[in-house]
C-alpha positions as CSV (number, residue, x, y, z in Angstrom):
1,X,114.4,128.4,125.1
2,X,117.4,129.4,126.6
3,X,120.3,130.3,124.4
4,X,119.8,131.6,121.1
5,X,122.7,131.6,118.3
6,X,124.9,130.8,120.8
7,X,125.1,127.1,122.6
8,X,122.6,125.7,120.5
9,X,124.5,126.6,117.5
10,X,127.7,124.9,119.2
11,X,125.6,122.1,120.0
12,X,124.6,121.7,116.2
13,X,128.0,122.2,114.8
14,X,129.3,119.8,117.0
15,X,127.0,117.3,115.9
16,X,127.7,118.3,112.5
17,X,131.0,117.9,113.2
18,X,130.9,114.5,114.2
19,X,128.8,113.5,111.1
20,X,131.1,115.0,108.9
21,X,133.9,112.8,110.1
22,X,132.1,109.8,110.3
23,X,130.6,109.7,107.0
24,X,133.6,111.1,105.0
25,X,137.0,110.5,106.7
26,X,136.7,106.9,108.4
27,X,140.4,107.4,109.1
28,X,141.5,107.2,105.6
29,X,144.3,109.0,104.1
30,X,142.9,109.2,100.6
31,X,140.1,108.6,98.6
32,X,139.7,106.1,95.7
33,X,137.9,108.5,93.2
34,X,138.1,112.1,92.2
35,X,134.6,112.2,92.4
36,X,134.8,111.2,96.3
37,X,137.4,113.5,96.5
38,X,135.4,116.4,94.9
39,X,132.3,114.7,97.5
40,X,134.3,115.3,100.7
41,X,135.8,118.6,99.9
42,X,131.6,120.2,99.0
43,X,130.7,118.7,102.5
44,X,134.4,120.3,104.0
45,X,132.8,123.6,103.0
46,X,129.2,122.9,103.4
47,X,131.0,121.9,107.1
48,X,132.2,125.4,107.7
49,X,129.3,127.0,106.6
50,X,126.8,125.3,108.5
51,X,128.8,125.6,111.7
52,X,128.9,129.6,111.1
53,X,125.1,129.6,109.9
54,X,122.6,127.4,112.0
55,X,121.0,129.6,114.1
56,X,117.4,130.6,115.2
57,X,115.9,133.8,113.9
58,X,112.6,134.3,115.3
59,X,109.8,132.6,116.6
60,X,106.2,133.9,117.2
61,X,102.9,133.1,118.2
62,X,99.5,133.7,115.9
63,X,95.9,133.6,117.8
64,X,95.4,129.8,117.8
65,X,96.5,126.4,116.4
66,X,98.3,127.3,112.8
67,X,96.5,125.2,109.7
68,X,98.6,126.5,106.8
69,X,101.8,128.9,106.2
70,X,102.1,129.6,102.4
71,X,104.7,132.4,100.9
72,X,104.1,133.5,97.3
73,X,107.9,134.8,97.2
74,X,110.4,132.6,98.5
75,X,111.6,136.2,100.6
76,X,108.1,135.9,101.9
77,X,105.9,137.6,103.8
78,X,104.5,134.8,105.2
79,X,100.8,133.9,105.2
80,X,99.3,132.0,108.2
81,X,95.7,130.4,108.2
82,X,94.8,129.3,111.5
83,X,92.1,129.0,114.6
84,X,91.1,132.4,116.8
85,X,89.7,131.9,119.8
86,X,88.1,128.8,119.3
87,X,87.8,126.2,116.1
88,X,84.8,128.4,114.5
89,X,86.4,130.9,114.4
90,X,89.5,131.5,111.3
91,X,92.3,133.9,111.1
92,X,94.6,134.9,109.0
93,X,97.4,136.7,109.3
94,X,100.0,138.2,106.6
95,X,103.4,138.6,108.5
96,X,107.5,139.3,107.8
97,X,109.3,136.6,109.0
98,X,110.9,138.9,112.0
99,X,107.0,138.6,113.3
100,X,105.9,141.7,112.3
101,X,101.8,141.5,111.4
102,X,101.1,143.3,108.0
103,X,97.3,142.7,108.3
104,X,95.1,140.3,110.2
105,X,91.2,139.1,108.9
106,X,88.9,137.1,111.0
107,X,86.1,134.5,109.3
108,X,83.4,132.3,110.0
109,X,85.1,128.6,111.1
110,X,84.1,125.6,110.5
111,X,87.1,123.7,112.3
112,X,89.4,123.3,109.2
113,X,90.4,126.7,108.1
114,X,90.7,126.2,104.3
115,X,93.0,128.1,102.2
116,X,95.2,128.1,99.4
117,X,97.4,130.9,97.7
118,X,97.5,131.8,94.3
119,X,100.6,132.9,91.8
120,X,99.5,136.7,92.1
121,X,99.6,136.4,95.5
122,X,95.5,136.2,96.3
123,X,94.9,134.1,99.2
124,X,91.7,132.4,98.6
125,X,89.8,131.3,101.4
126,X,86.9,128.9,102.1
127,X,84.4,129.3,104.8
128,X,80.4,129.5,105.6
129,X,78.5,132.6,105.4
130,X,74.3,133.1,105.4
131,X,73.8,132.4,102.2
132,X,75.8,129.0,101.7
133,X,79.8,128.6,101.2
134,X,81.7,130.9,99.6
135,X,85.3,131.0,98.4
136,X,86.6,134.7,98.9
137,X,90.4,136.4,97.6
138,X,92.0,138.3,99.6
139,X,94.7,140.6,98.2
140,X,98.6,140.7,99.3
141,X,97.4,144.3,100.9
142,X,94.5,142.4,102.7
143,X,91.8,143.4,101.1
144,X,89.0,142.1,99.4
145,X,89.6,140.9,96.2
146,X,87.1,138.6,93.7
147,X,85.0,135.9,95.6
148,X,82.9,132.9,94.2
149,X,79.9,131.3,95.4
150,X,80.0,127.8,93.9
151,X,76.3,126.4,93.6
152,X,75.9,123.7,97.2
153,X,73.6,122.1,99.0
154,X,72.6,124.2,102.2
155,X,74.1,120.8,104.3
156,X,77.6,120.4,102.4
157,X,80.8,121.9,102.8
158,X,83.9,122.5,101.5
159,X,86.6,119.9,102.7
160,X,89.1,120.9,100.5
161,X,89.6,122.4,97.2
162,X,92.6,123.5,94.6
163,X,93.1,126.4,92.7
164,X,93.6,125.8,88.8
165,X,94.7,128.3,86.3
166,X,91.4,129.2,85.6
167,X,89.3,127.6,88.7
168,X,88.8,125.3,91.3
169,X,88.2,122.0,92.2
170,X,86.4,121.1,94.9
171,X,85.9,117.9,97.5
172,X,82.5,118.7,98.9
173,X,81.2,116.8,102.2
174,X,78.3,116.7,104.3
175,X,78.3,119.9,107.2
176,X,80.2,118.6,109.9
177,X,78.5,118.8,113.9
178,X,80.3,121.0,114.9
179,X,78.8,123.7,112.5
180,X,75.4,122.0,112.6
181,X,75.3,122.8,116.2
182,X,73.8,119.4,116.7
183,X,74.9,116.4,118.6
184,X,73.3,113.5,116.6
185,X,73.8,112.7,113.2
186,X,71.3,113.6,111.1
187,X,68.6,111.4,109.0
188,X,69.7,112.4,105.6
189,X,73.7,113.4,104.4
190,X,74.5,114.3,101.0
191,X,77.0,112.3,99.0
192,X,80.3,113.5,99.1
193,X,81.3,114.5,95.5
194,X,83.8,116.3,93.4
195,X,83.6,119.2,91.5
196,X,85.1,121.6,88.8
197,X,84.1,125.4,88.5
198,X,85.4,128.4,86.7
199,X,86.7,132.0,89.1
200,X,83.8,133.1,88.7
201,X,81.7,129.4,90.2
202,X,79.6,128.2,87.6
203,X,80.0,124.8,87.7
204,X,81.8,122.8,84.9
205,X,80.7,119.5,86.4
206,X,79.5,116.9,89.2
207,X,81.1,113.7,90.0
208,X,79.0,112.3,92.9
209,X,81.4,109.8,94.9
210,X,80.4,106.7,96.4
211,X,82.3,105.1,99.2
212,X,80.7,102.0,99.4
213,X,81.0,99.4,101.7
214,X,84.8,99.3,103.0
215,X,86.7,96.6,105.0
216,X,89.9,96.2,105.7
217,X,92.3,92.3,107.0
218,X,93.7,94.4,109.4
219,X,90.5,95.7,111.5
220,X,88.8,93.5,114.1
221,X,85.6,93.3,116.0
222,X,84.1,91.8,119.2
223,X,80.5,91.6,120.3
224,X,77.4,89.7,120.6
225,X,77.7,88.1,116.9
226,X,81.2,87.0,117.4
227,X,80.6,85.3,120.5
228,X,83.0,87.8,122.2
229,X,85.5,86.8,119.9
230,X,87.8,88.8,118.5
231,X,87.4,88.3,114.7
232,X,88.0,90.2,111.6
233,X,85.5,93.1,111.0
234,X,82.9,92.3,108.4
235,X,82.7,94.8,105.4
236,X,80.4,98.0,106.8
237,X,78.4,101.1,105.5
238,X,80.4,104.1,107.1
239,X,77.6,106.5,108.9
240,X,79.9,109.7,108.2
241,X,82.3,110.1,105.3
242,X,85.1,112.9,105.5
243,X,87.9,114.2,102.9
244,X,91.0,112.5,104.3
245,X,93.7,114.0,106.8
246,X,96.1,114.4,104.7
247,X,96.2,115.9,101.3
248,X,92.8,114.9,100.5
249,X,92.7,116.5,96.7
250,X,95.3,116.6,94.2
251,X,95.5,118.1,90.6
252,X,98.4,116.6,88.4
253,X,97.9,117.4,84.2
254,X,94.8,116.0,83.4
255,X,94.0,113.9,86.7
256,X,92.8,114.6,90.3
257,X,93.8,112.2,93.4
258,X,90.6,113.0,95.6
259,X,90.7,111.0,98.6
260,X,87.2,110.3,100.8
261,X,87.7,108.5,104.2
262,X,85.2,106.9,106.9
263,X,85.7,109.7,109.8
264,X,85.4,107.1,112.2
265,X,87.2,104.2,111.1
266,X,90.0,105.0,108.9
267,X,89.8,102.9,105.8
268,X,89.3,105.0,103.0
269,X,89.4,105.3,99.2
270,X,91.3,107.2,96.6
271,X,89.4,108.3,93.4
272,X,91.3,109.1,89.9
273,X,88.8,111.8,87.9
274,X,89.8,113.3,84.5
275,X,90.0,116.6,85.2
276,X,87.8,117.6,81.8
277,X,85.5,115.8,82.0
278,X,85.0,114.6,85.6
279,X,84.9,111.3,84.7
280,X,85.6,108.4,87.0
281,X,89.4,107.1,85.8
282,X,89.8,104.3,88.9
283,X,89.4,104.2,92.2
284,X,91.9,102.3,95.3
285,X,90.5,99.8,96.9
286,X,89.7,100.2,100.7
287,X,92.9,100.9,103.1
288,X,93.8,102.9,105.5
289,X,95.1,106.4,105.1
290,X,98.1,108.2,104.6
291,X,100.5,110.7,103.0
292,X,100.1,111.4,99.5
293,X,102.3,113.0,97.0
294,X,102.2,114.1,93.3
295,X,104.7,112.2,91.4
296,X,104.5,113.6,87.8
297,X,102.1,114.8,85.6
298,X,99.4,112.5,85.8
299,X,101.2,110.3,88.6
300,X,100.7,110.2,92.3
301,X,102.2,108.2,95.5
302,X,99.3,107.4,97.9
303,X,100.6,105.9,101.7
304,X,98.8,103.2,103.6
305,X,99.9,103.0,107.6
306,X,97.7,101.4,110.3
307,X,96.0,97.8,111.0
308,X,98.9,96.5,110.1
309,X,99.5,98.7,106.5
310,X,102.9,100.5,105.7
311,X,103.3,101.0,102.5
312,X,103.7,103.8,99.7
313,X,102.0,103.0,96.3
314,X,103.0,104.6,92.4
315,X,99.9,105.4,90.1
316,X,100.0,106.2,87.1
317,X,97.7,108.0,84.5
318,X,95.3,105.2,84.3
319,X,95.0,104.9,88.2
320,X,96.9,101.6,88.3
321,X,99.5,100.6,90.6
322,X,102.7,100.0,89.0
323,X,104.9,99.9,92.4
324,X,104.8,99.5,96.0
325,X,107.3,100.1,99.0
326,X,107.1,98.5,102.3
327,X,107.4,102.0,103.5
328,X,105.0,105.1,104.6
329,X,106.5,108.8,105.0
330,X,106.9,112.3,104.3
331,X,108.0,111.4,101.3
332,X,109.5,114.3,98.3
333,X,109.9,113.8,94.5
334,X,112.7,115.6,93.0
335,X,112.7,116.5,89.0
336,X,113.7,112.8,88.2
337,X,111.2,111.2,89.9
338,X,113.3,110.3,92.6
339,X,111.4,109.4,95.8
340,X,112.9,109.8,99.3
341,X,111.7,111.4,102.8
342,X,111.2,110.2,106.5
343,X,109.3,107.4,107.3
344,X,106.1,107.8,109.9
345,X,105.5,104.6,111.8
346,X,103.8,105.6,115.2
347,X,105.7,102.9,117.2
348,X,107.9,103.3,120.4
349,X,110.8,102.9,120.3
350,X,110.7,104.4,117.4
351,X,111.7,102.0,114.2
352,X,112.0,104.6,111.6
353,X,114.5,105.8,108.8
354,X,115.0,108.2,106.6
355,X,114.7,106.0,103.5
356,X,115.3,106.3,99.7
357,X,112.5,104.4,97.5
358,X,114.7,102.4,94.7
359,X,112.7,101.9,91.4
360,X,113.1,98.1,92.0
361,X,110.3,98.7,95.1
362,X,113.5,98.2,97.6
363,X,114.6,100.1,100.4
364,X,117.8,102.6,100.9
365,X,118.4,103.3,104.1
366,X,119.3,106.7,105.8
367,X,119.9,107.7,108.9
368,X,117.4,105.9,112.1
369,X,115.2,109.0,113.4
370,X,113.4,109.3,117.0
371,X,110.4,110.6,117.9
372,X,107.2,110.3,115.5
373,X,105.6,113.7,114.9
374,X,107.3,115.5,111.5
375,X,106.6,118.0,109.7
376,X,106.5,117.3,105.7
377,X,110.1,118.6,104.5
378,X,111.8,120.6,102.3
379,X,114.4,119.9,99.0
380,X,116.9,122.2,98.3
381,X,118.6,122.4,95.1
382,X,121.0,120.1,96.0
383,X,118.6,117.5,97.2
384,X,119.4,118.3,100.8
385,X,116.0,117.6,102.7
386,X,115.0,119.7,106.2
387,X,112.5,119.1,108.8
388,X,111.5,118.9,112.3
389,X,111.4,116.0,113.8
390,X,111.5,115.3,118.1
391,X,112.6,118.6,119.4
392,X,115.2,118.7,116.3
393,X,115.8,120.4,113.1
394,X,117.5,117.5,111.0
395,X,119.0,117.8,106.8
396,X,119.3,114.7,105.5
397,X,121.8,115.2,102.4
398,X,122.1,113.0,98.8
399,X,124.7,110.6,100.1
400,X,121.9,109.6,102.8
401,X,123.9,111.7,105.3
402,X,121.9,112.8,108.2
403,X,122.8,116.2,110.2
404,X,121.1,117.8,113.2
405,X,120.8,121.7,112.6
406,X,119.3,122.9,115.8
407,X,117.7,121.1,118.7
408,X,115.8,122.1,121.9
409,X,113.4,120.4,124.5
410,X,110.0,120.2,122.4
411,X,107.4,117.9,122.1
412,X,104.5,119.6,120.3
413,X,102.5,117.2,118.0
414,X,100.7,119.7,115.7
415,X,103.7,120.3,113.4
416,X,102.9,122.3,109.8
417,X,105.2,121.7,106.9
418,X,108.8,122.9,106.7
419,X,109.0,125.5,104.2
420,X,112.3,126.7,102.2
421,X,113.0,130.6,101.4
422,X,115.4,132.2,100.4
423,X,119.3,132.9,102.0
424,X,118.2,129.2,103.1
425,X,115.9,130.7,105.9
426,X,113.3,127.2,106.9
427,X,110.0,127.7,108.6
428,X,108.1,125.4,110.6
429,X,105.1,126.1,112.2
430,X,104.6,123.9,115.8
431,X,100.9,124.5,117.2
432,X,100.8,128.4,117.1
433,X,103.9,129.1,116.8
434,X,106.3,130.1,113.5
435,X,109.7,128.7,114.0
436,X,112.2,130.6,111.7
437,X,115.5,129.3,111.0
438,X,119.1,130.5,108.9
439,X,120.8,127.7,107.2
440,X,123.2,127.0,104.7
441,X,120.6,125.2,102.3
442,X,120.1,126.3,98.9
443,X,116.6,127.6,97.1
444,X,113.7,124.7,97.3
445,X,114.5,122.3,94.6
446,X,112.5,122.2,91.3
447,X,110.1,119.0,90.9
448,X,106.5,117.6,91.1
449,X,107.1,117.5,94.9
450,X,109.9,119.3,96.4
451,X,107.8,120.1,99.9
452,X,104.3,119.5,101.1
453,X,101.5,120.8,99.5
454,X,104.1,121.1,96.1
455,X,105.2,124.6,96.4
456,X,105.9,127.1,98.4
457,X,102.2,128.7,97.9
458,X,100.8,125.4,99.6
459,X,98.4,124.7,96.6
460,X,98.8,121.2,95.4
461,X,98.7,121.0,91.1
462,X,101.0,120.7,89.0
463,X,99.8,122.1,85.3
């Protein structure tokens, strides 16, 4: 990284610049509205600003690959769950966003640090110990604050889990190898199953979740019983069942979106519990994975990419589809339900837009993006969205406008979510290293799903 608030900054404005002209002047002399009038004299100032404020802060480094960044104050500190020294072991850091370390705490690993922060600031924490799994608080001054030893079976683990108002919910799976310490699978897995405790971990209830056989059109086989044929794949038993990638449990109202996959395949299933009762609501039928999103109260998108699937599905309440895109992304929900963010199709050269998802389950089209890896973005206020996408911080404004912020030669793949602070400071982590940015964007927008994870404290529910 060479220059610093200096020729990357020109580079930025001038491509700002450029936009700016494009998309608002087309040579004309006038406008035909007052409200396109009013339009182009906003960006005209948002113009100027942007071209004095685009500029890198800081960056540092943490021990090893960053899972989570979470702030419970949009002026931060920041705190960053990630690997140490190697995958079993977890570390988390509270730090300013100049990179100065307030406190540091190592843990037991299991591979997928685990953590989600509270309203009071309490970052809770999942991870193994001797006596089974336990989820433990630590305080904003970093240290121990209450813990809760939810009842499990000695082979089962925590794959993901949200903090409630008075609780948790939990995704439990079986132990993974790598914590096993054993190379083969073993005779006899638990079910995966979903669970509801109060702070203190007595359970409220159970819901034992059953995959079932899956299939999908899309997935192929070739072998001795096809005749070395290739020929679609017959339905199958999965051997190992996982919590999926990508926002695997989600509390909206009264429902959770929990989201079980076949580790070693891909198709998956979503399931729709009442959150009271634990009750089975509906459940998706096999796909492949992808991006999720809470979409209201009670209302979630769930994205389909690979064999052939690219799509973004509504749900409502009762778990039923009520609209599909031909579309899979990033995508945000702002406080009218609007749904917009960029698309993720892993193809070269890359086919992907920024897109709008209409109501009528059409397409509006933003700008054409390169690259593939993203991280989730950001809303502001205004319904500007930020991310980092091929080397580039990119905005995307309401008009559908894009606008490169900052660029330089990167091509990391392990890309957190972009998160929005105050002053209009944007963070993104890329492997293990925090990225922090000034720009002229306003405070993160309000909404079901104005960034990844739902908020700024990376806890996915919206009471």
């Amino acid at each position: 990284m060479s220059a610093i608030g200096s020729s990357a900054d020109n580079a930025a404005a001038e491509s700002f610049n450029a936009t700016f002209k494009r998309e608002t002047l087309k040579g004309r002399k006038g406008w035909s509205t007052e409200r396109e009038a009013r339009r182009v004299d906003r960006c005209g100032r948002r113009h100027a600003a942007r071209c004095r404020c685009m500029t890198l802060l800081s960056r540092f480094t943490m021990p090893g690959q960053i899972w989570a960044v979470a702030a419970s104050d949009p002026s931060g500190p920041l705190t960053v769950t990630g690997y140490g020294l190697n995958p079993l072991v977890t570390v988390i850091t509270s730090v300013d966003l100049s990179g100065k370390v307030t406190w540091q705490r190592t843990y037991p690993g299991t591979g997928k640090p685990r953590s989600r922060l509270a309203t009071d600031g309490v970052l809770w924490l999942a991870y193994p110990d001797r006596d089974g799994r336990l989820l433990e608080g630590v305080l904003p001054d970093g240290s121990t604050g209450p813990t809760a030893r939810p009842e499990c079976r000695a082979d089962e683990e925590i794959g993901a889990f949200v903090l409630l108002d008075d609780g948790f919910v939990i995704s439990w799976v079986s132990s993974s190898r790598i914590v096993r310490g054993e190379r083969s699978r073993p005779t006899s897995v638990p079910e995966p199953r979903v669970a509801r405790y109060t702070r203190e971990g007595e359970c409220i209830w159970s819901t034992p979740i059953v995959l079932g056989a899956v299939s999908f059109p899309g997935v192929v086989e070739m072998g001795d019983r096809t005749g070395w044929e290739i020929r679609p794949r017959r339905p199958w038993v999965p051997e190992e069942i996982g919590v999926d990638h990508w926002e695997p449990l989600l509390v909206s109202a009264d429902r959770i979106a929990a989201s079980f996959t076949d580790t070693r395949g891909g198709i998956g299933r979503t399931f729709f519990l009442d959150l009271d009762s634990g009750e089975t609501v509906s459940v998706t039928a096999p796909a492949p994975t992808g991006r999720k999103a809470i979409a209201g109260p009670g209302q979630f998108l769930l994205g389909s990419q690979g064999y052939g699937a690219f799509t973004t599905g509504h749900f409502g309440r009762d778990g039923v589809e009520t609209a599909r895109w031909a579309s899979h992304g990033a995508m945000l929900v702002d406080k009218n339900g609007g749904v917009r963010g960029p698309e993720l199709e892993n193809s070269l050269p890359s086919r992907s837009r920024f897109r709008r998802l209409a109501p009528d389950n059409s397409l509006v089209d933003g700008p054409p993006l390169t690259g593939y890896y993203t991280s989730y973005p950001a809303m502001d206020c205004e319904g500007t969205a930020v991310f980092w996408r091929d080397g580039k911080l990119l905005a995307v404004d309401t008009d559908l406008a894009g606008h490169e912020l900052f660029a330089m030669d990167d091509s990391r793949a392990v890309i957190g979510r972009s998160l929005l602070l105050s002053e209009g400071r944007v963070v993104v982590s890329l492997d293990n290293e925090v990225l922090v940015f000034r720009t002229p964007l306003g405070s993160l927008a309000e909404g079901p799903w104005p960034c990844g994870e739902a908020n700024l404290r990376g806890n996915p529910l919206l009471s």
